[in-house]
N, CA, C and O of each residue as an XYZ file, in Angstrom:
492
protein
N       7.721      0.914    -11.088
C       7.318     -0.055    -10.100
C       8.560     -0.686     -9.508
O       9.483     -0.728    -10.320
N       8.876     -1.259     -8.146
C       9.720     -1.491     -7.783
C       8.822     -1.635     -6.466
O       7.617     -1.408     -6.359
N      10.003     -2.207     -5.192
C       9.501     -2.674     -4.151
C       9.594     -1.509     -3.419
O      10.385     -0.642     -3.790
N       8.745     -1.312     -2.197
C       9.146     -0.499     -1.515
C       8.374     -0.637      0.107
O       7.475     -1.418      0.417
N       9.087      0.437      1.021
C       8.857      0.327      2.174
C       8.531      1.289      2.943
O       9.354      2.204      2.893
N       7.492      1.503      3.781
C       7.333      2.781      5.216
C       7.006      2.362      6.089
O       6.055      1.580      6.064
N       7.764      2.754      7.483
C       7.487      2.520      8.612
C       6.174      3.562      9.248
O       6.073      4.788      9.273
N       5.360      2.588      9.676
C       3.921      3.217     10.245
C       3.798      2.298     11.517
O       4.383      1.298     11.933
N       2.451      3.345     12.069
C       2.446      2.434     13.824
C       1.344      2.064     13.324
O       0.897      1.498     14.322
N       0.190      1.887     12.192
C      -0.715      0.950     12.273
C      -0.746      0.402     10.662
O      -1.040      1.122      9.708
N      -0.381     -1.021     10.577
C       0.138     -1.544      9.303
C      -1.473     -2.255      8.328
O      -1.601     -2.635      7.164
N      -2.440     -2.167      9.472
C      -3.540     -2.151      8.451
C      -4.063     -1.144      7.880
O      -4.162     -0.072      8.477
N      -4.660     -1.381      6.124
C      -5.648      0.281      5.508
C      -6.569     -0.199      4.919
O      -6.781     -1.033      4.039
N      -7.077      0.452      5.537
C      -8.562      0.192      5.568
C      -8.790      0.244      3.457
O      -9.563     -0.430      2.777
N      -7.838      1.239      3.030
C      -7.930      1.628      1.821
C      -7.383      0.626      0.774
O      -7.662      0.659     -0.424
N      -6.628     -0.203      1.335
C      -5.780     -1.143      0.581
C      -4.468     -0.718      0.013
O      -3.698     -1.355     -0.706
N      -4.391      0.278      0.403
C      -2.682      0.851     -0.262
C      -2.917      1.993      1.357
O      -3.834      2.383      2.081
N      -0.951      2.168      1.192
C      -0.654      3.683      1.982
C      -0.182      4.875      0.894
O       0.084      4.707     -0.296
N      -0.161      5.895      1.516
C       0.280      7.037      0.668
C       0.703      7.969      1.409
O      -0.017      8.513      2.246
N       1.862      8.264      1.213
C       2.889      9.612      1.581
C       3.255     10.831      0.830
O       3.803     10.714     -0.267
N       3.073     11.644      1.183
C       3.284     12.842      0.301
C       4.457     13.473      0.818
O       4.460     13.613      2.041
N       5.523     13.916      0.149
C       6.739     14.434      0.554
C       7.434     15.420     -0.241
O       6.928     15.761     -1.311
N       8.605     15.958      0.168
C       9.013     17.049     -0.897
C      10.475     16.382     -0.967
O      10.870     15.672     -0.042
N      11.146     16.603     -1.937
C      12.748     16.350     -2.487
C      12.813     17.112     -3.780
O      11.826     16.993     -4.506
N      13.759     17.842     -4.181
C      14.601     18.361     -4.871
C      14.793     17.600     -6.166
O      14.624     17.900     -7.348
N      15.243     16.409     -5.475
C      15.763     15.301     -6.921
C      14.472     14.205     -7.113
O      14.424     13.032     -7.483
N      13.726     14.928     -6.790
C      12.549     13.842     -7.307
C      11.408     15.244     -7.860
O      10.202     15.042     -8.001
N      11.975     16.453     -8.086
C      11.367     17.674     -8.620
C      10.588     18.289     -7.844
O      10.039     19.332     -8.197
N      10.387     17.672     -6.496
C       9.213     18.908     -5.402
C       8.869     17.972     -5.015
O       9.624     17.058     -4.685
N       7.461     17.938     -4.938
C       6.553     17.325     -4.304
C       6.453     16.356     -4.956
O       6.564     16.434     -6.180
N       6.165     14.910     -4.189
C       5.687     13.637     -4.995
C       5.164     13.020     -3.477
O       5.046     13.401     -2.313
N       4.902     11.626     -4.433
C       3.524     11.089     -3.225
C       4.531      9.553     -3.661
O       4.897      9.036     -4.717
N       4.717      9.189     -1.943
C       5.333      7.148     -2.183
C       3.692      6.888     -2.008
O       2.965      7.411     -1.164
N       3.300      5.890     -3.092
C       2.321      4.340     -3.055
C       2.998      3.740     -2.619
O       4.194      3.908     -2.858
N       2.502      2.620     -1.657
C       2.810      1.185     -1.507
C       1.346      0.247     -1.669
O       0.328      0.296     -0.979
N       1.525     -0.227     -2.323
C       0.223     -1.094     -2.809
C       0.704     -2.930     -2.522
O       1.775     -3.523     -2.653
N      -0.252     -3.237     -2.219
C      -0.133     -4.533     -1.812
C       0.096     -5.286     -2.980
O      -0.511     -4.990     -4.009
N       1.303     -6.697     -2.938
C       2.498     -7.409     -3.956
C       0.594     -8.131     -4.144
O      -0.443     -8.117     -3.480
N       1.124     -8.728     -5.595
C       0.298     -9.862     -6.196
C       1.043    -11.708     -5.671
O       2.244    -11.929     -5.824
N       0.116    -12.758     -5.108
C       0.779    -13.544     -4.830
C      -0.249    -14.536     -5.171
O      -1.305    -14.149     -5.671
N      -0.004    -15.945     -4.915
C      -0.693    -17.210     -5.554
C      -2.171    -16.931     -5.603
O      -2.642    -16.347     -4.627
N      -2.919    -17.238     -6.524
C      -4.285    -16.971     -6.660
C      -5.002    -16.043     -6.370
O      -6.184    -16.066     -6.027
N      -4.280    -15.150     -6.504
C      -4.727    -13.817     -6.961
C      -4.577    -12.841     -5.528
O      -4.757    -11.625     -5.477
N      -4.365    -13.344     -4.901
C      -3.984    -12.969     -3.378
C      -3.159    -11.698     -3.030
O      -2.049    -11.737     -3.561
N      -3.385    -10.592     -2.296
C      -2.840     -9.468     -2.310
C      -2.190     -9.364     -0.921
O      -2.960     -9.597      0.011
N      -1.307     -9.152     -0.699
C      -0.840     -8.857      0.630
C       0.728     -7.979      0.476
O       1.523     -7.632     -0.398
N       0.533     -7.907      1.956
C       2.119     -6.903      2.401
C       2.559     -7.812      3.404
O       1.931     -8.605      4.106
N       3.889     -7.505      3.319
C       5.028     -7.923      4.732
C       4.852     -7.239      5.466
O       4.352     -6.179      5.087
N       5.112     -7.388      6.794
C       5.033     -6.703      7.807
C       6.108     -7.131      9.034
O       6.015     -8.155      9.712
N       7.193     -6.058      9.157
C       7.850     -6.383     10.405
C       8.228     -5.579     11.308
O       8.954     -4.592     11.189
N       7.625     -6.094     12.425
C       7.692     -4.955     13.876
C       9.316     -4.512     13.824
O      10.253     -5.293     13.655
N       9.428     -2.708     14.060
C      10.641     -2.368     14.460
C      11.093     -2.795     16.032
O      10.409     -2.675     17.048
N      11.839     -3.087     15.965
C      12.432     -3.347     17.304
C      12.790     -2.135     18.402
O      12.440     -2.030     19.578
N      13.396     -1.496     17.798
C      13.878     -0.281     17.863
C      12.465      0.867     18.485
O      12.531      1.330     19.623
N      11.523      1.120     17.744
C      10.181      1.357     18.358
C       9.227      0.874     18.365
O       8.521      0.468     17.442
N       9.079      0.865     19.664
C       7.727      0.664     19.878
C       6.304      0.725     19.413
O       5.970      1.909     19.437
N       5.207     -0.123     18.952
C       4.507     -0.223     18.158
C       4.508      0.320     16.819
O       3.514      0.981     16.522
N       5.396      0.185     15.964
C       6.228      0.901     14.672
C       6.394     -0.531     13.858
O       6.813     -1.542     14.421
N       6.085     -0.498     12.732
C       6.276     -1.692     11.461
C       6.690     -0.891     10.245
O       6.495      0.281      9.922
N       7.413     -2.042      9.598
C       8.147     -1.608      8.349
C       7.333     -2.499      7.212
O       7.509     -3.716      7.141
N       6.489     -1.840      6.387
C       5.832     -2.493      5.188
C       6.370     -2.250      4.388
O       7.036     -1.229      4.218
N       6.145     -3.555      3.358
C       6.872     -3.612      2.478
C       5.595     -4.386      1.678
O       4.862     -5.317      2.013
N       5.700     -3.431      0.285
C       4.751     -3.953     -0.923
C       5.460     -3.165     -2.423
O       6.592     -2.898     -2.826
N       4.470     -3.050     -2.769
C       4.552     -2.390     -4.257
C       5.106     -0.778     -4.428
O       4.334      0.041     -4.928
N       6.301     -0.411     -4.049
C       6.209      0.865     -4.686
C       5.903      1.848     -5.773
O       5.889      1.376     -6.909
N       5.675      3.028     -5.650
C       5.773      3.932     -6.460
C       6.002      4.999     -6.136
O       5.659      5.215     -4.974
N       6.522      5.960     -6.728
C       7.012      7.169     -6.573
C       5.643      8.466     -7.586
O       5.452      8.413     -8.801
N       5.302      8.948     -7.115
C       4.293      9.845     -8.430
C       4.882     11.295     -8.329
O       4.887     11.741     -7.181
N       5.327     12.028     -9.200
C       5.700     13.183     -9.349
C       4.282     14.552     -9.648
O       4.388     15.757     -9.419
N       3.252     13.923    -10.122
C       2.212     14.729    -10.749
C       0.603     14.531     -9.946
O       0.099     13.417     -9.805
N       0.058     15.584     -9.555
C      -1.221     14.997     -8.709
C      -1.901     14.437     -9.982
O      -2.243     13.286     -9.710
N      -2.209     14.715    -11.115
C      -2.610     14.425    -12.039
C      -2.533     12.431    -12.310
O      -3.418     11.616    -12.572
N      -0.922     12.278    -12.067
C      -0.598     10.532    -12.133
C      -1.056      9.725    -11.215
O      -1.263      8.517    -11.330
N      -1.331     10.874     -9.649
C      -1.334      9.978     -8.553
C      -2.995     10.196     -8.468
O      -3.419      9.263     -7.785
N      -4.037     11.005     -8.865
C      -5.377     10.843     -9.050
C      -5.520      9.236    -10.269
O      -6.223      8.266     -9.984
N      -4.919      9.313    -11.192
C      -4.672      8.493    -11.888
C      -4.700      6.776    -11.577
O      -5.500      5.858    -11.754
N      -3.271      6.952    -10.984
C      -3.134      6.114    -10.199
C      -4.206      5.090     -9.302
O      -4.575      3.928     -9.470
N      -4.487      6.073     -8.330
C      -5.227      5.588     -7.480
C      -7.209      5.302     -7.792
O      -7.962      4.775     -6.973
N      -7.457      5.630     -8.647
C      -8.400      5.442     -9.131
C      -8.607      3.974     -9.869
O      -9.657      3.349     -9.720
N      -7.711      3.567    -10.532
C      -7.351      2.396    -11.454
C      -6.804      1.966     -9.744
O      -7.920      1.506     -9.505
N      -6.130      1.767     -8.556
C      -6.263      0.883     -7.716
C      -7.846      0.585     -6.788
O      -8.367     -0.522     -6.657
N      -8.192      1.431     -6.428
C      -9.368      1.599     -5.859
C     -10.176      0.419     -6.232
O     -10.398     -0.546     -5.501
N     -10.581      0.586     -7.410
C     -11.303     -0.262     -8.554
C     -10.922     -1.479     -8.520
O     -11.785     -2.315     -8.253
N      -9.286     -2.011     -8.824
C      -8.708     -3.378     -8.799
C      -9.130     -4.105     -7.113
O      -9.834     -5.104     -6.966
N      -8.415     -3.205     -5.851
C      -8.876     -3.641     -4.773
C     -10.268     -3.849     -4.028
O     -10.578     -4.397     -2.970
N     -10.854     -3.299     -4.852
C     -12.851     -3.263     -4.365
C     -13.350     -4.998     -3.944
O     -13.393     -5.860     -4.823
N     -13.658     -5.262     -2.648
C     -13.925     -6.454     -2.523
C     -12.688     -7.434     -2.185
O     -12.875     -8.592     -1.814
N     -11.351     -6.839     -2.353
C     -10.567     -7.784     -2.008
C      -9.984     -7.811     -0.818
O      -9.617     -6.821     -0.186
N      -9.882     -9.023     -0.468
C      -9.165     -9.036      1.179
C      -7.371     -9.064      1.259
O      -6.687     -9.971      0.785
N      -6.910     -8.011      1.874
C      -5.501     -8.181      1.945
C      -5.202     -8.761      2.868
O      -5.954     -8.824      3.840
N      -3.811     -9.458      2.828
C      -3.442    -10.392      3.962
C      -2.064     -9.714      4.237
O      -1.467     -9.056      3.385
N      -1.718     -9.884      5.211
C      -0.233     -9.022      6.304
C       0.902    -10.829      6.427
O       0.829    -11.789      7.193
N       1.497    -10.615      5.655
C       2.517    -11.778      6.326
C       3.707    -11.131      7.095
O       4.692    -10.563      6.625
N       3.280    -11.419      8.738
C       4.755    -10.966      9.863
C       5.999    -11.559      9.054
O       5.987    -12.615      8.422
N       6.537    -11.119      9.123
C       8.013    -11.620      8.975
C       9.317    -11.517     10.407
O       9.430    -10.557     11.169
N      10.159    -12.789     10.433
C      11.512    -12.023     11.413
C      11.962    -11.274     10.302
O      11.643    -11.010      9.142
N      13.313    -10.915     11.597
C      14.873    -10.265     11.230
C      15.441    -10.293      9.342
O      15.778     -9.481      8.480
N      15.194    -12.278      9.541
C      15.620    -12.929      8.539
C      14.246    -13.326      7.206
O      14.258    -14.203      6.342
N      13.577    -12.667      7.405
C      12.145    -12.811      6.093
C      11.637    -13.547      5.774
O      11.196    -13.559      4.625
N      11.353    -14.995      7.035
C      10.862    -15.626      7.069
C       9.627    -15.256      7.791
O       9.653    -14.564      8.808
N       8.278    -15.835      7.129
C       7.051    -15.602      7.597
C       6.826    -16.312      8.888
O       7.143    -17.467      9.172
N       6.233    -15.431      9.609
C       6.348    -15.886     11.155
C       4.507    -15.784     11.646
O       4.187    -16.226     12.749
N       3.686    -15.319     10.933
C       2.460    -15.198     11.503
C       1.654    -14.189     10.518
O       2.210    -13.113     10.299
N       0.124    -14.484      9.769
C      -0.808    -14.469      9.078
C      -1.651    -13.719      9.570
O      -2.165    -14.207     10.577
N      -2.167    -12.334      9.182
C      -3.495    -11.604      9.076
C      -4.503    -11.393      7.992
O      -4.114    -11.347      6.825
N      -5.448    -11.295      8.212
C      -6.445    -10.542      7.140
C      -7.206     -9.254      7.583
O      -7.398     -8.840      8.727
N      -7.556     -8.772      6.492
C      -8.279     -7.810      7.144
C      -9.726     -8.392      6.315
O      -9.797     -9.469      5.723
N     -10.557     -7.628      6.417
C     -12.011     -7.844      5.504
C     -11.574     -6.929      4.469
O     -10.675     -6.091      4.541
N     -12.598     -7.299      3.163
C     -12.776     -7.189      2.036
C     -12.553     -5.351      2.016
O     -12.932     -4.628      2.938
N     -11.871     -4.860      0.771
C     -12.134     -3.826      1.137
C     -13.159     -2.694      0.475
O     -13.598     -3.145     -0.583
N     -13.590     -1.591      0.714
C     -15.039     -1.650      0.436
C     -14.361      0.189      0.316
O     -14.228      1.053      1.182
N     -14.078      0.181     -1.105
C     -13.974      1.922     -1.268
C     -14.852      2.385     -1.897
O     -14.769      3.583     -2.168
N     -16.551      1.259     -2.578
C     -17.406      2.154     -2.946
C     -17.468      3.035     -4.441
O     -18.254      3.933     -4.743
N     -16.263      2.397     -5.319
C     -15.936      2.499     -6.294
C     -16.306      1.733     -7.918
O     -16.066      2.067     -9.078
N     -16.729      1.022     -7.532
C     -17.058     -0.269     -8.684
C     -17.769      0.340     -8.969
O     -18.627      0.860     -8.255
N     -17.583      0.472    -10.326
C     -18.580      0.913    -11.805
C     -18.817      2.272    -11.528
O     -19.914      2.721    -11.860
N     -17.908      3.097    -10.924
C     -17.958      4.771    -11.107
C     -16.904      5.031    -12.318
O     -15.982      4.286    -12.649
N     -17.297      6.356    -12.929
C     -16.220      6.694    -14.000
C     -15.423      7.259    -13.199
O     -15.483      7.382    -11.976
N     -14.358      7.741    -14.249
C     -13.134      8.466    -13.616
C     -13.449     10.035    -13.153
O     -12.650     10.797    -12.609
N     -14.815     10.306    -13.513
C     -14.674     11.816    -13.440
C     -15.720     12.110    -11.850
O     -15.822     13.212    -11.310
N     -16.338     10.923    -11.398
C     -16.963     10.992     -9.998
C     -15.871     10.417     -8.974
O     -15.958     10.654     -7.769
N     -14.656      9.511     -9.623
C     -13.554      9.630     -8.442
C     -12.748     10.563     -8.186
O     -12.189     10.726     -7.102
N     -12.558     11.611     -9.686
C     -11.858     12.657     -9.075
C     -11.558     13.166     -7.828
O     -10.860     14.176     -7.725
């Protein structure tokens, strides 16, 4: 776990996390970046969000990284998030240059339809 960041042109998910799948050598092949939304006062889930300047409708999020090497970790993974985020509303804090919060979103609750399934119908 560690922090981490991807630039996307639409910084809301509907899913409550993003996911990238990529290939590198020194990370053994294929692996998948999570960014899952930081834990903050009262239980509150959200990401940073700051418009690139540079392009046009393009943001740099920043939440929870992870790196997954195994589809096996990242089925894993995301199953145990699914479940935690069910019903919860994430919030987007803009940030400037300098990482000061500059302006507040929400999205609605999020609704993956998961609560009280086992692990073997999220497969």
């Amino acid at each position: 776990m560690g922090k981490g960041s991807i630039q996307r042109k639409n910084y809301i998910t509907k899913q409550g996390f993003f996911r990238v799948k990529d290939y590198d050598i020194r990370h053994g092949g294929t692996f998948w970046f999570v960014i899952e939304p930081l834990h903050g006062w009262e239980n509150k889930r959200f990401f940073y969000v700051e418009p690139i300047k540079e392009k046009k409708d393009v943001y740099e999020i920043t939440g929870e990284g992870y790196i997954l090497t195994r589809q096996e970790q990242l089925t894993e993974h995301l199953n145990k998030l699914r479940k935690e985020l069910e019903g919860v509303v994430i919030y987007y804090y803009f940030t400037d240059e300098t990482g000061h919060v500059i302006h507040e979103e929400s999205s609605p609750p999020i609704t993956t339809g998961v609560r009280g399934k086992s692990e073997y119908e999220l497969s």
